[in-house]
PAZAPA-4460 file (N, C-alpha, C; in steps of 0.05 Angstrom, whole numbers, plus 32768, in hexadecimal, padded with zeros to 4 digits):
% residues 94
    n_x    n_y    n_z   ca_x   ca_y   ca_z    c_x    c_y    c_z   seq   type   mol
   8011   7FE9   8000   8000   8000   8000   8012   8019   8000     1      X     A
   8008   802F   7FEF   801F   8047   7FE8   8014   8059   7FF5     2      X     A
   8020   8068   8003   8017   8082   8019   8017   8099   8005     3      X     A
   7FFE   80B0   800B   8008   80C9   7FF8   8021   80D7   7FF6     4      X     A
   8025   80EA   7FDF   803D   80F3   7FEB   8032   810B   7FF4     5      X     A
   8028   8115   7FFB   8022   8135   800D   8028   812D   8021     6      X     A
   8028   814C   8030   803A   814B   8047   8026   8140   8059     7      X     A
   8011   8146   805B   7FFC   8139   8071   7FFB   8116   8069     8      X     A
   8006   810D   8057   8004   80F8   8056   7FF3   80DE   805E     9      X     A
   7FDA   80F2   8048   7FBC   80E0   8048   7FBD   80C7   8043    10      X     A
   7FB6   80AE   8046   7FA9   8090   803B   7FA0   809A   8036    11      X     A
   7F8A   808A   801A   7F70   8080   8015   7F6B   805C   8023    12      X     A
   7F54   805B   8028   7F4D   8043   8031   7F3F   8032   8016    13      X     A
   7F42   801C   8016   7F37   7FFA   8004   7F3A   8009   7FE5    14      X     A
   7F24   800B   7FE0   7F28   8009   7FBA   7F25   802A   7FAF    15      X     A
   7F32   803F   7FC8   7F35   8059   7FCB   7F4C   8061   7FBB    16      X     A
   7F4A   807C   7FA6   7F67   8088   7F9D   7F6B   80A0   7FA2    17      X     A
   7F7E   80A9   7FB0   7F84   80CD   7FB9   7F8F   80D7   7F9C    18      X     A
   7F80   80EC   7F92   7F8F   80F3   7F76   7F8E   8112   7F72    19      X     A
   7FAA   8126   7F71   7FAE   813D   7F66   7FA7   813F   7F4B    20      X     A
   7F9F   815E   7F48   7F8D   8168   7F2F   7FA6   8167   7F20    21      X     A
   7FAB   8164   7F07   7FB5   8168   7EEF   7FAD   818C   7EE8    22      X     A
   7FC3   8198   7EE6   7FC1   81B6   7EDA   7FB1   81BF   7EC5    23      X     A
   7F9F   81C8   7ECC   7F8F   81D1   7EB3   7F99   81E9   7EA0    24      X     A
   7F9C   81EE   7E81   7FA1   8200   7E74   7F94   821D   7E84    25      X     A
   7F9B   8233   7E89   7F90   824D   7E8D   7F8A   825D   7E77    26      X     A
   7F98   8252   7E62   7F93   8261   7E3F   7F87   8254   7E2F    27      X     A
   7F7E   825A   7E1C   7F72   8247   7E03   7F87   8247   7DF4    28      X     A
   7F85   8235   7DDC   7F9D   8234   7DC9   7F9F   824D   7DBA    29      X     A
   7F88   825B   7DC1   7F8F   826F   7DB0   7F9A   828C   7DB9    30      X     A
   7F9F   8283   7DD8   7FA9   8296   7DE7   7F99   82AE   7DF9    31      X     A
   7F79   82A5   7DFF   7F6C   82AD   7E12   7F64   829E   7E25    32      X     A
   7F6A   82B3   7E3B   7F6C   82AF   7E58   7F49   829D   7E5E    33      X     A
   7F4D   8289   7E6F   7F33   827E   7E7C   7F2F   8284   7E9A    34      X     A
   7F16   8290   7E9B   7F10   8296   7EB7   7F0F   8274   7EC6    35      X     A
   7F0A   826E   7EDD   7F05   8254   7EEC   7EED   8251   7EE8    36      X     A
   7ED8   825F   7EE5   7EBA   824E   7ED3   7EB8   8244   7EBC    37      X     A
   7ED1   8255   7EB1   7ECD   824A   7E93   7EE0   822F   7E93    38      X     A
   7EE9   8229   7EA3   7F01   8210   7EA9   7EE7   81EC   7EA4    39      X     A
   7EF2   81E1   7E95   7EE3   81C5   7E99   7EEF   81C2   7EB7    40      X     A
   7EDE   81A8   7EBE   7EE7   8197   7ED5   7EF6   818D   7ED0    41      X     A
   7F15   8185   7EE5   7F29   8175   7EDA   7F24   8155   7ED6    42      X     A
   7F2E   8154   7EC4   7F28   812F   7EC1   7F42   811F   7EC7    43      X     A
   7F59   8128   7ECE   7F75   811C   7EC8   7F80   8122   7EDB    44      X     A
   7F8C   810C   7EEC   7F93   811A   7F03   7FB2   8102   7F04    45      X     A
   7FC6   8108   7F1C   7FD0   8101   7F26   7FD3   80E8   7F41    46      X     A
   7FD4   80D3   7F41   7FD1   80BE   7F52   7FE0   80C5   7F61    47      X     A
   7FD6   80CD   7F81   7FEF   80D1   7F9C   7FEF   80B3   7FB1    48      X     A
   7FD6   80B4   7FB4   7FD0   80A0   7FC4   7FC1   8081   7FBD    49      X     A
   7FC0   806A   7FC6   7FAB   8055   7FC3   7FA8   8044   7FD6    50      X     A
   7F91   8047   7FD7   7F8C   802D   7FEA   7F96   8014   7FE5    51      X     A
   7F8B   8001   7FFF   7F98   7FE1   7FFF   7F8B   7FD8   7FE9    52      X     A
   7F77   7FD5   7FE2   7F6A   7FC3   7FCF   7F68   7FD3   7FB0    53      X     A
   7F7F   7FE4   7FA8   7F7A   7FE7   7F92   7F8A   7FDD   7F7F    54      X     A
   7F89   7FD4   7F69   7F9F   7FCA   7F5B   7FA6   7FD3   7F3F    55      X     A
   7F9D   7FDC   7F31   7F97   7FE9   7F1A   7FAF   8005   7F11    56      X     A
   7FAC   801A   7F2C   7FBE   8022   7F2C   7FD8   802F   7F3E    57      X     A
   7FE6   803E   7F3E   7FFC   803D   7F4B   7FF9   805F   7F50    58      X     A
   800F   805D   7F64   8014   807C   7F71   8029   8088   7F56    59      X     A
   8023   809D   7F50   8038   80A5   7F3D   8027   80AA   7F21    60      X     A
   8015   8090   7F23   8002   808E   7F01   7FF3   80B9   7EFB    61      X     A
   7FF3   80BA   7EE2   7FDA   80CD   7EDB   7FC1   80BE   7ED1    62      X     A
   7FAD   80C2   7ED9   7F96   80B9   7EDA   7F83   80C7   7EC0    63      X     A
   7F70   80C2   7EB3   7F57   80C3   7EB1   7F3E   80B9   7EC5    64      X     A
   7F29   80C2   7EC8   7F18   80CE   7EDC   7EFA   80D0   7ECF    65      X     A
   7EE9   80C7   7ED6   7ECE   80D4   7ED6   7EC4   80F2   7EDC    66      X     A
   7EBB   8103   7ECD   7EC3   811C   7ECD   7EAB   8126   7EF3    67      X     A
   7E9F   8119   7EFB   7E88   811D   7F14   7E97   810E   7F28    68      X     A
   7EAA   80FB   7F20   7EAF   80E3   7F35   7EC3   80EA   7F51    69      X     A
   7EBB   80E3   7F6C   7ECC   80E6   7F80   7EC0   80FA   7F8D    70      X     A
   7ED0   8106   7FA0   7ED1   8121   7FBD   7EE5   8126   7FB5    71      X     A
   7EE0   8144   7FB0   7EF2   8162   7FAC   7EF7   815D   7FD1    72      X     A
   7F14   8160   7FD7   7F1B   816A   7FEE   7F32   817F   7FEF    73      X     A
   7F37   8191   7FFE   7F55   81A6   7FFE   7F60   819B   8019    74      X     A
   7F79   818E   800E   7F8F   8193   8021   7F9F   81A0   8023    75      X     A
   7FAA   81B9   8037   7FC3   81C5   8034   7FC0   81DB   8021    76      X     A
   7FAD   81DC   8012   7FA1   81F5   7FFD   7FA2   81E5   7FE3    77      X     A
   7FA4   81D0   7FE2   7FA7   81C8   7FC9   7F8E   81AC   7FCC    78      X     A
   7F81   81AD   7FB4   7F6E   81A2   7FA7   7F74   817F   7FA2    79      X     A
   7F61   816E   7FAD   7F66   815B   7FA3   7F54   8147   7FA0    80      X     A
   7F4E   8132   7F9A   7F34   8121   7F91   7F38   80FE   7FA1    81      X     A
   7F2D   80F1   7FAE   7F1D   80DE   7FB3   7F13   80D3   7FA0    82      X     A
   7F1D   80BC   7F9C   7F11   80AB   7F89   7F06   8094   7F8C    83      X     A
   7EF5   8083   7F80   7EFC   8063   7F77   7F02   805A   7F6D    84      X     A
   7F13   803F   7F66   7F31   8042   7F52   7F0D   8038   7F3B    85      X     A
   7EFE   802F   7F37   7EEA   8024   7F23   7EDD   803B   7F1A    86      X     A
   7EEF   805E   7F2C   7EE2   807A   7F16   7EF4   807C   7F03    87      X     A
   7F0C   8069   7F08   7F1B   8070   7EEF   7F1A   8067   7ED5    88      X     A
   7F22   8080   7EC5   7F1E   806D   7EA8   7F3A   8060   7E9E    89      X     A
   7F4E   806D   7EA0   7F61   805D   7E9A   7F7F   806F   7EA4    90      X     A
   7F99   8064   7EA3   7FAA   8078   7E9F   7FBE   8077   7E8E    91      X     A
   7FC4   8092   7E90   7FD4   809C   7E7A   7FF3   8094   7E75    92      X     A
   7FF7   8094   7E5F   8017   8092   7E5B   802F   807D   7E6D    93      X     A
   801A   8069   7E76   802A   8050   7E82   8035   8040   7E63    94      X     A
***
């Protein structure tokens, strides 16, 4: 079982995944600025933490995501998501 890496150093419990947001563009390609309403929801995130019973993926992975799926929580000022590893859709660039 892989411990987060933040400093509070959250678990997730059984088939639980702790996952940081992936950076969203602030520009368009065409070089205008996006307010945060105009921002989609992130779908791509960063794997920090997993529970015991997950197997699928690993601490370190970038994720795809169900764009509704999980608890928005802030730790430390920074944003992060609650998962179940069965909200994921797949990940990236393994």
């Amino acid at each position: 079982m892989a411990e987060a890496t933040t400093t509070t150093k959250f678990r997730p419990l059984k088939e639980r995944v702790f996952v940081s947001f992936a950076e969203e563009p602030d520009k368009t390609a065409g070089g205008l600025y996006l307010p945060d309403t105009a921002k989609e929801k992130p779908q791509r995130g960063k794997v920090e933490g997993v529970g015991s019973e997950v197997k699928e993926v690993k601490v370190g992975d970038t994720i795809l995501f169900d764009k509704y799926s999980g608890s928005k929580i802030n730790i430390d000022g920074n944003d992060y998501l609650i998962l179940k590893e069965e909200d994921i859709l797949g990940i990236l660039g393994s």
